[in-house]
DRENPA-948114 format. One record per residue (C-alpha): residue number from 1; x, y, z. Coordinates in nm, 4 decimals, m for minus. Layout:
% DRENPA-948114
NUM,X,Y,Z
...
% end
This chain:
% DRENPA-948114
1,7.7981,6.4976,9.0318
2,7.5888,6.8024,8.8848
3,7.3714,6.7713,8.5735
4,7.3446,7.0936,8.4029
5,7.1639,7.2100,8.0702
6,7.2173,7.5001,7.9570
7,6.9377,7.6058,7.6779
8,6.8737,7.9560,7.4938
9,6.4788,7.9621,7.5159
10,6.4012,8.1832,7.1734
11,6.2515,8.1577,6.8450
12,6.5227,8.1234,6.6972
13,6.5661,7.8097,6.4618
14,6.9001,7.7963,6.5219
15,6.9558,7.8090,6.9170
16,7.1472,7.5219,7.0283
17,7.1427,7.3129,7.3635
18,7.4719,7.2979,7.5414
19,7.4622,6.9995,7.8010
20,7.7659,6.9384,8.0232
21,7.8668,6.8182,8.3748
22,8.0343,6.9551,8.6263
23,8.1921,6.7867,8.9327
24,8.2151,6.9066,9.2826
25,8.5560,6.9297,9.2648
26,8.6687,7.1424,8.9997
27,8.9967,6.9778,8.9097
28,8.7707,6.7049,8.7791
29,8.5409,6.9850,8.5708
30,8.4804,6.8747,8.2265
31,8.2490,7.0083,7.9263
32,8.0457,6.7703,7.7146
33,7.8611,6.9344,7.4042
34,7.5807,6.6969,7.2850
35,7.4867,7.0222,7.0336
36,7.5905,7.3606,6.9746
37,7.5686,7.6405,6.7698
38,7.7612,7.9695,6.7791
39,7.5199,8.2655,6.8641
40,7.6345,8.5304,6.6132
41,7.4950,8.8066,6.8983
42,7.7455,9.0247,7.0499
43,7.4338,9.0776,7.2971
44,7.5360,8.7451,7.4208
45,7.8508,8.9188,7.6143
46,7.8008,8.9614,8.0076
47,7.6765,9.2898,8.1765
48,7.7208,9.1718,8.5208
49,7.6119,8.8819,8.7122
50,7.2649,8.9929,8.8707
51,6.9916,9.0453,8.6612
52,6.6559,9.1569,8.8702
53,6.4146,8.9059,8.8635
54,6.1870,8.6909,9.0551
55,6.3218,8.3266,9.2420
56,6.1122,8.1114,9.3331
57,6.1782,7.8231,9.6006
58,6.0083,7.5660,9.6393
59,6.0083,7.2965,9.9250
60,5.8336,7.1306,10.1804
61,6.1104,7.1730,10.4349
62,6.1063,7.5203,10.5907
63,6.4379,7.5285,10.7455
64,6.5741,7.4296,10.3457
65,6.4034,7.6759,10.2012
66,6.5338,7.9724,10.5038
67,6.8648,7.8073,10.3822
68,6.8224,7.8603,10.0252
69,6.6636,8.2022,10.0279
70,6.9347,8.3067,10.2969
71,7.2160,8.1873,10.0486
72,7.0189,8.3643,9.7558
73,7.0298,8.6962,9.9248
74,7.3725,8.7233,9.9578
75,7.4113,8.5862,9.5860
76,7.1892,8.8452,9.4138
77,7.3028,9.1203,9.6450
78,6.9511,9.2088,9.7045
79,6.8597,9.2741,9.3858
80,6.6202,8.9844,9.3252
81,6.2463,8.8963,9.5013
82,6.2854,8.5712,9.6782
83,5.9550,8.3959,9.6399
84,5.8559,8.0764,9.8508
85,5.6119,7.7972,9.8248
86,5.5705,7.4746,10.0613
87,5.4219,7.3092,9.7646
88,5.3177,7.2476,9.4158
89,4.9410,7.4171,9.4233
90,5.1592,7.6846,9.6141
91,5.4510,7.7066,9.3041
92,5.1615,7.6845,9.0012
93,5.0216,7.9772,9.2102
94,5.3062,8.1857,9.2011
95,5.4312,8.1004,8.8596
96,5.0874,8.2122,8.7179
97,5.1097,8.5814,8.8683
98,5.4695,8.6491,8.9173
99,5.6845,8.4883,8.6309
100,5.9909,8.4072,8.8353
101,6.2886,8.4363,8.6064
102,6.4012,8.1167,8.8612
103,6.2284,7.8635,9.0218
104,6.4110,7.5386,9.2325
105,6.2426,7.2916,9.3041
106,6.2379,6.9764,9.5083
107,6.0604,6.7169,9.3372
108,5.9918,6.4751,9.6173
109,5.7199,6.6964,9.7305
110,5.3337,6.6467,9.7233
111,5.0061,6.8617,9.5885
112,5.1331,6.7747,9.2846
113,5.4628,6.6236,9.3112
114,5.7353,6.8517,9.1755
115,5.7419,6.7155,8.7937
116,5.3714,6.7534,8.7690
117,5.4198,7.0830,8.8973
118,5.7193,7.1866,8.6296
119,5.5346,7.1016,8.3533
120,5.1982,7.2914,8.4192
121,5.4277,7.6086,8.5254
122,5.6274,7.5949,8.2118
123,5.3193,7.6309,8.0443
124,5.2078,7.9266,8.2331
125,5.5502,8.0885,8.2638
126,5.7204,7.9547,7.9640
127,6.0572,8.1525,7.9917
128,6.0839,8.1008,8.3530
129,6.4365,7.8777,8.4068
130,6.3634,7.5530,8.6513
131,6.6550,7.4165,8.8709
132,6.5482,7.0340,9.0131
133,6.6420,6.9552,9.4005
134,6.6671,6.5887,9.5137
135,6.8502,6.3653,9.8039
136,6.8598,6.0843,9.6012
137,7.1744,6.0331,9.4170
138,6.9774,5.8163,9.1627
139,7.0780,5.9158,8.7801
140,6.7398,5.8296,8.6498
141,6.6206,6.1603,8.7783
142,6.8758,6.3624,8.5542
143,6.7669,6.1640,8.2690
144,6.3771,6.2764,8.3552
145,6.4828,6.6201,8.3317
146,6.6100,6.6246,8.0303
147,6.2621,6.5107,7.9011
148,6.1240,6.8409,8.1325
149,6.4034,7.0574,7.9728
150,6.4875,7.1217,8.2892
151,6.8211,7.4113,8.3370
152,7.0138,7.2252,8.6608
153,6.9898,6.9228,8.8505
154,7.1179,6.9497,9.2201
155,7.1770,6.7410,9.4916
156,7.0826,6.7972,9.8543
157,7.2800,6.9597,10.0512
158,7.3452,7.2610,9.8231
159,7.6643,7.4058,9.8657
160,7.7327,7.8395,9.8751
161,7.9563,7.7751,9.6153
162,7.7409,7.5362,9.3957
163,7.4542,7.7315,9.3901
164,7.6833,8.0323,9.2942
165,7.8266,7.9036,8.9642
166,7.4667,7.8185,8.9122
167,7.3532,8.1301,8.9430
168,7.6090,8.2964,8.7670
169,7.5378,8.0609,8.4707
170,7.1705,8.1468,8.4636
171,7.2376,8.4566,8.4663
172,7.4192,8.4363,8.1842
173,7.1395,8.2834,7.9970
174,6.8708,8.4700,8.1105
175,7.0065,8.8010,8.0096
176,7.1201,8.6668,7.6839
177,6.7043,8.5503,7.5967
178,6.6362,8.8899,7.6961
179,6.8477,9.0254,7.4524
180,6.7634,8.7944,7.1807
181,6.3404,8.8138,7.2518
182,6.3804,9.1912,7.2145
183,6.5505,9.2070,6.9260
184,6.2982,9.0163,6.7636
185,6.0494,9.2360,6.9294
186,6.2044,9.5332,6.7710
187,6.2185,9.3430,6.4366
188,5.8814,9.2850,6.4062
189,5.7755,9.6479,6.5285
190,5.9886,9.7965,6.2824
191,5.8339,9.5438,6.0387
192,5.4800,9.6551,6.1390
193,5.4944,10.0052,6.1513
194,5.6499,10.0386,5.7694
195,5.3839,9.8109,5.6975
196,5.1128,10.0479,5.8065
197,5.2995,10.3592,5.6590
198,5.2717,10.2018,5.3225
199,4.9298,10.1383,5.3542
200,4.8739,10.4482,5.4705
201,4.8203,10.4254,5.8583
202,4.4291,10.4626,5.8131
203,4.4038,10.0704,5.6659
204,4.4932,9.7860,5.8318
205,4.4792,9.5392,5.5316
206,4.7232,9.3248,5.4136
207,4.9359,9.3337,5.7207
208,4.7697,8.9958,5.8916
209,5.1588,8.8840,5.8263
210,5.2894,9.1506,6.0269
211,5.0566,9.1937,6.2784
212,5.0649,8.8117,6.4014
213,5.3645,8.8126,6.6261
214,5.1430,9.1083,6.8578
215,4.8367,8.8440,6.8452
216,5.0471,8.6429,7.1116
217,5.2096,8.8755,7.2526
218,5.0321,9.0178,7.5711
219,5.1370,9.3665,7.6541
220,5.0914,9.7433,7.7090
221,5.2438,9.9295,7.4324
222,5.3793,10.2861,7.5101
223,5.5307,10.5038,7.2112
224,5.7033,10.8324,7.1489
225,5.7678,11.0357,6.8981
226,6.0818,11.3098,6.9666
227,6.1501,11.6502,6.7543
228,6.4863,11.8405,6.7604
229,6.4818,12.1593,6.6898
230,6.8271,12.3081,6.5774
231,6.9720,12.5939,6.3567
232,7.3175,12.4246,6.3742
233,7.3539,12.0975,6.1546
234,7.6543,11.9787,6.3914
235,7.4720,12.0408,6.7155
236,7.1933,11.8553,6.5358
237,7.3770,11.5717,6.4957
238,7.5673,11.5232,6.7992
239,7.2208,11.5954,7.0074
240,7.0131,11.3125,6.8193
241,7.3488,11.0974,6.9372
242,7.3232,11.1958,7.2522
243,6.9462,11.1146,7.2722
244,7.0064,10.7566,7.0860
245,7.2486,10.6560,7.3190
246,7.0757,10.7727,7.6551
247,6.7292,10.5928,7.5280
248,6.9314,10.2732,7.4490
249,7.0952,10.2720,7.7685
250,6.7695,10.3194,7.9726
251,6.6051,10.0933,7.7691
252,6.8579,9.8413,7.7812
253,6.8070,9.8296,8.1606
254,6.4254,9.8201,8.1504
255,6.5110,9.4393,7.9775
256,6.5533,9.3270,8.3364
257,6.1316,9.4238,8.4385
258,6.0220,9.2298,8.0838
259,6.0076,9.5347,7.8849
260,6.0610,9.4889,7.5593
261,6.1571,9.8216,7.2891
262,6.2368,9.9465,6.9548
263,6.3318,10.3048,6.8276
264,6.3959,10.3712,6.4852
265,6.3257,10.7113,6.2307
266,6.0434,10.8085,6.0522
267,6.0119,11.0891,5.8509
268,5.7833,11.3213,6.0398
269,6.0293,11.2742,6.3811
270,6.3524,11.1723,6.3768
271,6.3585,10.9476,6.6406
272,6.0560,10.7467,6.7359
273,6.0384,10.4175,7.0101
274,5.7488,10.1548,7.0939
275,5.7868,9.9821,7.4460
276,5.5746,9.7166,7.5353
277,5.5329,9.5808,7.8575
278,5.3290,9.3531,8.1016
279,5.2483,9.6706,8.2882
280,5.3987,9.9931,8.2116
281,5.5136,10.2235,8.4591
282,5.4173,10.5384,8.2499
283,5.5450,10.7800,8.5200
284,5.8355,10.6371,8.6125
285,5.9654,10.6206,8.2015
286,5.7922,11.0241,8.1663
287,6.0721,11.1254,8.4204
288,6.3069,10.9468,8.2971
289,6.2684,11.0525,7.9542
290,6.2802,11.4684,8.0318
291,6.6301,11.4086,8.2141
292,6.7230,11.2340,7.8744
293,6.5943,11.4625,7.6962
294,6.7592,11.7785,7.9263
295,7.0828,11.5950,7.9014
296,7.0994,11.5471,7.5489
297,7.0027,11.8821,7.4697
298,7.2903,12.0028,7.6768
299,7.5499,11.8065,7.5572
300,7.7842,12.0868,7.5034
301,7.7735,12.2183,7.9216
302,7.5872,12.4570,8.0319
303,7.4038,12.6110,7.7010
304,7.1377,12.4573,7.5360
305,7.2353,12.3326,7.2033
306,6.8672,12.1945,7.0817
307,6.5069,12.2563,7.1929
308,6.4425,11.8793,7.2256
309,6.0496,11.7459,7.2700
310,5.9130,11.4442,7.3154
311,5.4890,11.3602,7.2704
312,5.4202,11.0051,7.3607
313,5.1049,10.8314,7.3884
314,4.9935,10.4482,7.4826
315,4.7604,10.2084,7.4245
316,4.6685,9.7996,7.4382
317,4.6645,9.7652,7.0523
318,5.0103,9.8336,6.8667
319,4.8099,9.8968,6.5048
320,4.6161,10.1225,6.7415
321,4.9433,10.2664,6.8566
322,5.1055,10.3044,6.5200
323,4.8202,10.5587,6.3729
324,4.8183,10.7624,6.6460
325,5.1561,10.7754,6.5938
326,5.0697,10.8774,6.2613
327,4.8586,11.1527,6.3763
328,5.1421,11.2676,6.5934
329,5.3453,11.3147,6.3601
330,5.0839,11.5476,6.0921
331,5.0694,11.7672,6.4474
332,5.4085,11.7721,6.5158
333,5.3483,12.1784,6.5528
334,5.2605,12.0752,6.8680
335,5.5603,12.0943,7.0000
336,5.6251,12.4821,6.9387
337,5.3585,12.5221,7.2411
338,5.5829,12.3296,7.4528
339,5.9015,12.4710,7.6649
340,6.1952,12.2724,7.5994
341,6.2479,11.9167,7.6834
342,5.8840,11.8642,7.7006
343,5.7888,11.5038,7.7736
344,5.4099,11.4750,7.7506
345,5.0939,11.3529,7.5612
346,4.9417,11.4828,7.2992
347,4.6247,11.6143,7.3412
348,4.7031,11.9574,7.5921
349,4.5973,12.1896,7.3796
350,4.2562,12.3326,7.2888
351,4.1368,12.3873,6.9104
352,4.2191,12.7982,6.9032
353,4.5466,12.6667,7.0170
354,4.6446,12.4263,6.8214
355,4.5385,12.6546,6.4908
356,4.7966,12.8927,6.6408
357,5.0689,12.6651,6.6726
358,4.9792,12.5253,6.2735
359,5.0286,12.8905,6.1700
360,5.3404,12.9498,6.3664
361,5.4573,12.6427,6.2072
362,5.4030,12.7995,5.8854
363,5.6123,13.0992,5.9696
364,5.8839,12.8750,5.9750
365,5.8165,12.6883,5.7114
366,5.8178,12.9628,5.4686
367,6.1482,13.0779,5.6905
368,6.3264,12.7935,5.5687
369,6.2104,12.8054,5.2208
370,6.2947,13.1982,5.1510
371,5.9078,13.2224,5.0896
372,5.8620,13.6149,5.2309
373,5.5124,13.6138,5.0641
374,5.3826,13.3471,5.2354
375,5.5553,13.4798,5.5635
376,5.4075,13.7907,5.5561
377,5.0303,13.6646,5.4494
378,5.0359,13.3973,5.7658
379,5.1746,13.7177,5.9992
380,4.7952,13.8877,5.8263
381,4.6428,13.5959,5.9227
382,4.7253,13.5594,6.3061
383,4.6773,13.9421,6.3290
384,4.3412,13.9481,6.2116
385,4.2236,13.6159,6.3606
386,4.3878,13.5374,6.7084
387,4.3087,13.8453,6.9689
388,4.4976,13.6153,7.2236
389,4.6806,13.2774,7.3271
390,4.6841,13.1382,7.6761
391,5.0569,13.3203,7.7976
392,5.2722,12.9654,7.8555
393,5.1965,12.9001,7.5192
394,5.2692,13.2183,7.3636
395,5.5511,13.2494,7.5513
396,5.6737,12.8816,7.4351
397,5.5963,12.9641,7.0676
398,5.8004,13.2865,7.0934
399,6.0901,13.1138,7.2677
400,6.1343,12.8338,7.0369
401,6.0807,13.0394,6.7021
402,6.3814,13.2704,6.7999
403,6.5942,12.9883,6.9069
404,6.5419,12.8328,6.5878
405,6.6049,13.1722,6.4317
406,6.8317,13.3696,6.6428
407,6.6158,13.6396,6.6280
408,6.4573,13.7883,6.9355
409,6.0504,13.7647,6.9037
410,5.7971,13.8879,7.1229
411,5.5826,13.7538,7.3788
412,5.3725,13.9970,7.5650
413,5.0961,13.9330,7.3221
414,4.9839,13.8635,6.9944
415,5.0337,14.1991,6.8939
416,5.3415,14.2297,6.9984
417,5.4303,13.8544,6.8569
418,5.3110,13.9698,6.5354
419,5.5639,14.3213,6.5122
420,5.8534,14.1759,6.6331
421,5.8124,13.9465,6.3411
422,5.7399,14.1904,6.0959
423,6.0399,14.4014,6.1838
424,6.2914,14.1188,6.1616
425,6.1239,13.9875,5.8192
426,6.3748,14.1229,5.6433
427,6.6553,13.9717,5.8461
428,6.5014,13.6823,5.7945
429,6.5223,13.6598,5.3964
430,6.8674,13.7746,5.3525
431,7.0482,13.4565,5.3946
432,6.7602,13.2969,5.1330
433,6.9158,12.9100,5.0787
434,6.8382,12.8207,4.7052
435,6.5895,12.4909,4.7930
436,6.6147,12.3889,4.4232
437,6.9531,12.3134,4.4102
438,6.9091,12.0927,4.7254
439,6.6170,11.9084,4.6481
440,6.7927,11.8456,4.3257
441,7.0792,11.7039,4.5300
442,6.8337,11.4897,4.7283
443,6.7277,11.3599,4.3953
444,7.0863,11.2520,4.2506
445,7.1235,11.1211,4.5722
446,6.8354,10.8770,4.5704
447,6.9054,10.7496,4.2131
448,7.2810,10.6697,4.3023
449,7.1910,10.4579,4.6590
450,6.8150,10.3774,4.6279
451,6.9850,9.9918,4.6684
452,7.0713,10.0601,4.9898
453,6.8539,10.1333,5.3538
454,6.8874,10.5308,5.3626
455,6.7160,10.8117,5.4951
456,6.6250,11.1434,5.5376
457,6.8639,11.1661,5.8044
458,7.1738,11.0102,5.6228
459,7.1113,11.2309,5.3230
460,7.0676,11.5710,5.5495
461,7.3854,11.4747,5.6916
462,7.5939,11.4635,5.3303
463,7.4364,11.8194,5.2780
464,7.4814,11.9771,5.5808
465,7.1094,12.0074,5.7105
466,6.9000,11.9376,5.9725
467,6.6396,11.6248,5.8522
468,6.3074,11.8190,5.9215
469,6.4274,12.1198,5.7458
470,6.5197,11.8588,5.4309
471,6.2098,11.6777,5.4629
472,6.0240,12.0418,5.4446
473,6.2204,12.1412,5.1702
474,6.1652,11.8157,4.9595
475,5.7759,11.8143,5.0369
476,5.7467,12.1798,4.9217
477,5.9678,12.1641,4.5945
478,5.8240,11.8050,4.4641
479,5.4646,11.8022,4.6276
480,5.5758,11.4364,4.7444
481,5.7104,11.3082,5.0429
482,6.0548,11.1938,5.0470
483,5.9400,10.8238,5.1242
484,5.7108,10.7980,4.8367
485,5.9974,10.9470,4.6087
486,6.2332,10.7116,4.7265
487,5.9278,10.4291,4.6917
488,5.8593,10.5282,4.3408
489,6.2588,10.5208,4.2683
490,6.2552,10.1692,4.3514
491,6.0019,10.0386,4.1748
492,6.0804,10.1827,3.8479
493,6.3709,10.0163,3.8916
494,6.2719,9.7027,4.0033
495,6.0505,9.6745,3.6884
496,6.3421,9.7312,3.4913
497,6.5456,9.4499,3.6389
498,6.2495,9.2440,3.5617
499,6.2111,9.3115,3.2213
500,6.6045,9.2521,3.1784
501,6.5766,8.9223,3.3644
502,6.2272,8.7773,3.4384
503,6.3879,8.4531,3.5968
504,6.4859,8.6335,3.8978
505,6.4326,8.5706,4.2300
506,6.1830,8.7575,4.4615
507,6.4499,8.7755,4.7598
508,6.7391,8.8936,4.5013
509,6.5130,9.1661,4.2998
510,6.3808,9.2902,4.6646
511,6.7582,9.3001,4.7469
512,6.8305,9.4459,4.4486
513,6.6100,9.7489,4.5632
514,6.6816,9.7859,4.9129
515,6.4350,9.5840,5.0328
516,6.5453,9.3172,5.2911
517,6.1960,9.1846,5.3132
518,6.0778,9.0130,5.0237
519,5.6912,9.0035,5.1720
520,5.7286,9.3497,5.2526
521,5.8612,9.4205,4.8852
522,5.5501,9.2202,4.7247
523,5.3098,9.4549,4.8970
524,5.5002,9.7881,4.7905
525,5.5251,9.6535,4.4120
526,5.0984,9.5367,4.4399
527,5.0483,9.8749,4.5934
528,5.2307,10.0759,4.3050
529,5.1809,9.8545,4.0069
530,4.8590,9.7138,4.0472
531,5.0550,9.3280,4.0595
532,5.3244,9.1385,4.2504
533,5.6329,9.1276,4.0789
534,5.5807,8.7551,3.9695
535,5.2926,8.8400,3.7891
536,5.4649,9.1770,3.5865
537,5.5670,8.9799,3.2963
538,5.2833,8.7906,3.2222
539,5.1000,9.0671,3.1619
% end
């Protein structure tokens, strides 16, 4: 008879361990649950039954372990690395620089014996999933792995079928902790990075809290910031879709080489992801991110229905990470000096260029506002003060200010850049949108749902806009950023609810305000008041 465990290996306080036997025969399979919980995760549903990984076998019998690994191969289908060791110096070696997602092991072998070994590998590889081989029949052995939390115990000779269902089951388990770790992962990135934004990206204090999940966590952080640039609100919208959904799906599959991600908005982009990882293949995800980007721009056929950019850039430290992301985003006029579907990092251009790209910025800026006079003085400005531009960026400029536009500009050189723009100027006011009436909108909008988690993105989408033109808009009319609007909107009203009832909760008020963290709520309130919201009344 087997001995299986079957264990979810998270933080989570609530995991349960499933223990159960299974017989050889299956008409004599039963299930015994010593303790169980119900994982609320719809991640916990099957994708298929390989996941890539490392096995490890380990035996002092050659000919067992050619029959293992031989076994293995046909199992996995090839898509696992079939590691061997003779021994338990060997397996601590392995475990230490590979991480096998697997490891079997007999434990009647020597240098250590086989339960010395497990437990100074599960402290070096503390996810990796140990299966215990044995020709004795003796129970006592199942009963010393469950003191090793040990996933399977096995006897000698392992069947093709045996070692199937066991496979299959870890499997199972395996890509469910994957799931689970990374959505903690992208939990506590999210719960950074709005951290930092509050404090204003250049401080890093008061976010010890925050920032201690990354103090354990060894990894390579990557991150990305992505810009769509769109005249139509609907081809706006079903582009960022498309890009959400191809980004999930490739990140979904880098799970299986111990990535881990998170994407989420912020106001300066509206899509932005972190990926951290052991070591991160920055190539490999650069290609793969232009042929998302190419598709998603395409998502109509043939005709491109958004430019779409993305500027990444990486580095060991996430809080590191976060302000460059930060700094990203104040440059995000970058991206006019790229040709569409740009994947790249952010420092290509060269001062002279980079004050060209801030004033053609500003041309659309004032576009999108109905601001002629400040249209025409930035059009003075480039002609007296840029004789030329290196010609891919000119040429990018040009391209992506008439596709935002519709209007055909320029690209030969400056001067002609600058009188195609003049000429069209008028073109360009006619259809002037009156701002005030939106921002107002944006206003009403915030005071009726401040309670819940919105955005610049859900709100552009009740008017009809695209997000960056909204966020533009909102900047220019109030001198504020949305954020900070929707910030100060919350606290007034979460000093209200105090004064009405001082016996409240933190956790409810922070509710109350569409806050979900209560921490995270404190700070804000400290920031804008000058107290935490336990101290406002005593005041």
């Amino acid at each position: 008879m087997m001995f299986v465990i079957l264990c979810c290996l998270t933080d989570m306080a609530d995991a349960g361990v499933k223990c159960f036997f299974l017989g050889n025969n299956t008409d004599f399979e039963h299930l015994r649950t010593v303790e169980t919980k119900a994982c609320p995760c719809a991640l916990c549903v099957k994708k298929g039954m390989n996941v890539s990984m490392n096995i490890l076998i380990v035996d002092d019998n050659k000919f067992a372990r050619f029959s293992l690994k031989s076994m293995l191969s046909d199992i996995t289908a090839g898509d696992c690395a079939v590691l061997e060791a003779a021994n338990g110096m060997e397996m601590i070696e392995i475990c230490s620089t590979d991480k096998p997602g697997i490891a079997f092991v007999d434990v009647n072998m020597l240098l250590p014996d086989g339960k010395t070994a497990i437990r100074k590998c599960q402290e070096l590889s503390s996810e990796t999933y140990f299966v215990i081989l044995t020709g004795s029949n003796d129970f006592s052995y199942a009963r010393q792995c469950v003191s090793l939390n040990i996933f399977a115990y096995v006897q000698k000779p392992v069947e093709c079928g045996q070692l199937q269902e066991i496979y299959r089951k870890l499997s199972d388990s395996i890509s469910h902790d994957r799931h689970l770790h990374n959505l903690r992962f992208q939990a506590k990135c999210i719960q950074l990075f709005y951290a930092l934004s509050e404090a204003g990206f250049d401080e890093a204090d008061g976010i010890e809290y925050e920032y201690e999940y990354f103090r354990s966590v060894k990894r390579e952080f990557l991150g990305a910031m992505f810009f769509i640039d769109c005249a139509n609100p609907v081809s706006y919208s079903n582009v960022y879709k498309s890009l959400f959904n191809g980004l999930n799906g490739f990140f979904d599959s880098l799970l299986e080489k111990n990535y881990n991600y998170a994407t989420f908005p912020f106001e300066e982009a509206p899509l932005t992801f972190i990926l951290g990882g052991t070591r991160i293949d920055v190539g490999m995800i650069r290609a793969r991110l232009q042929v998302i980007c190419e598709q998603a721009a395409l998502f109509t056929g043939n005709s491109r229905a958004a430019n779409l950019f993305c500027i990444f850039t990486a580095s060991e430290n996430i809080v590191e990470l976060i302000k460059q992301y930060a700094e990203i985003g104040k440059n995000k006029f970058l991206r006019l000096g790229l040709s569409p579907s740009s994947v790249t990092g952010p420092d290509i251009f060269d001062e002279s260029e980079r004050a060209f790209l801030q004033r053609v910025q500003d041309i659309l800026n004032s576009y999108a506002v109905g601001d002629e006079l400040a249209f025409s003085r930035t059009l003075d400005h480039i002609s007296a003060n840029v004789k030329s531009v290196c010609p891919p960026v000119l040429e990018a400029a040009a391209s992506n200010i008439s596709f935002i536009t519709g209007h055909n500009v320029e690209r030969d050189s400056v001067k002609a850049f600058c009188e195609s723009l003049r000429l069209m100027a008028s073109g360009f006011f006619r259809s002037n949108r009156k701002t005030t009436d939106k921002t107002h909108m944006v206003m009403e909008y915030i005071d009726k749902n401040y309670m819940r988690d919105i955005s610049i993105n859900e709100i552009a989408g009740q008017l009809g806009l695209t997000p960056n033109y909204l966020s533009r808009v909102f900047r220019d009319k109030k001198q504020m950023r949305f954020i900070d609007y929707l910030t100060s909107v919350r606290i007034m009203n979460a000093k209200k609810i105090l004064s009405r009832t001082p016996d409240i909760s933190i956790k409810n008020l922070a509710l109350k305000v569409g806050y979900y963290s209560p921490r995270y709520f404190s700070s804000v309130f400290k920031k804008a008041t000058g107290l935490y919201p336990s101290e406002f009344n005593k005041k």
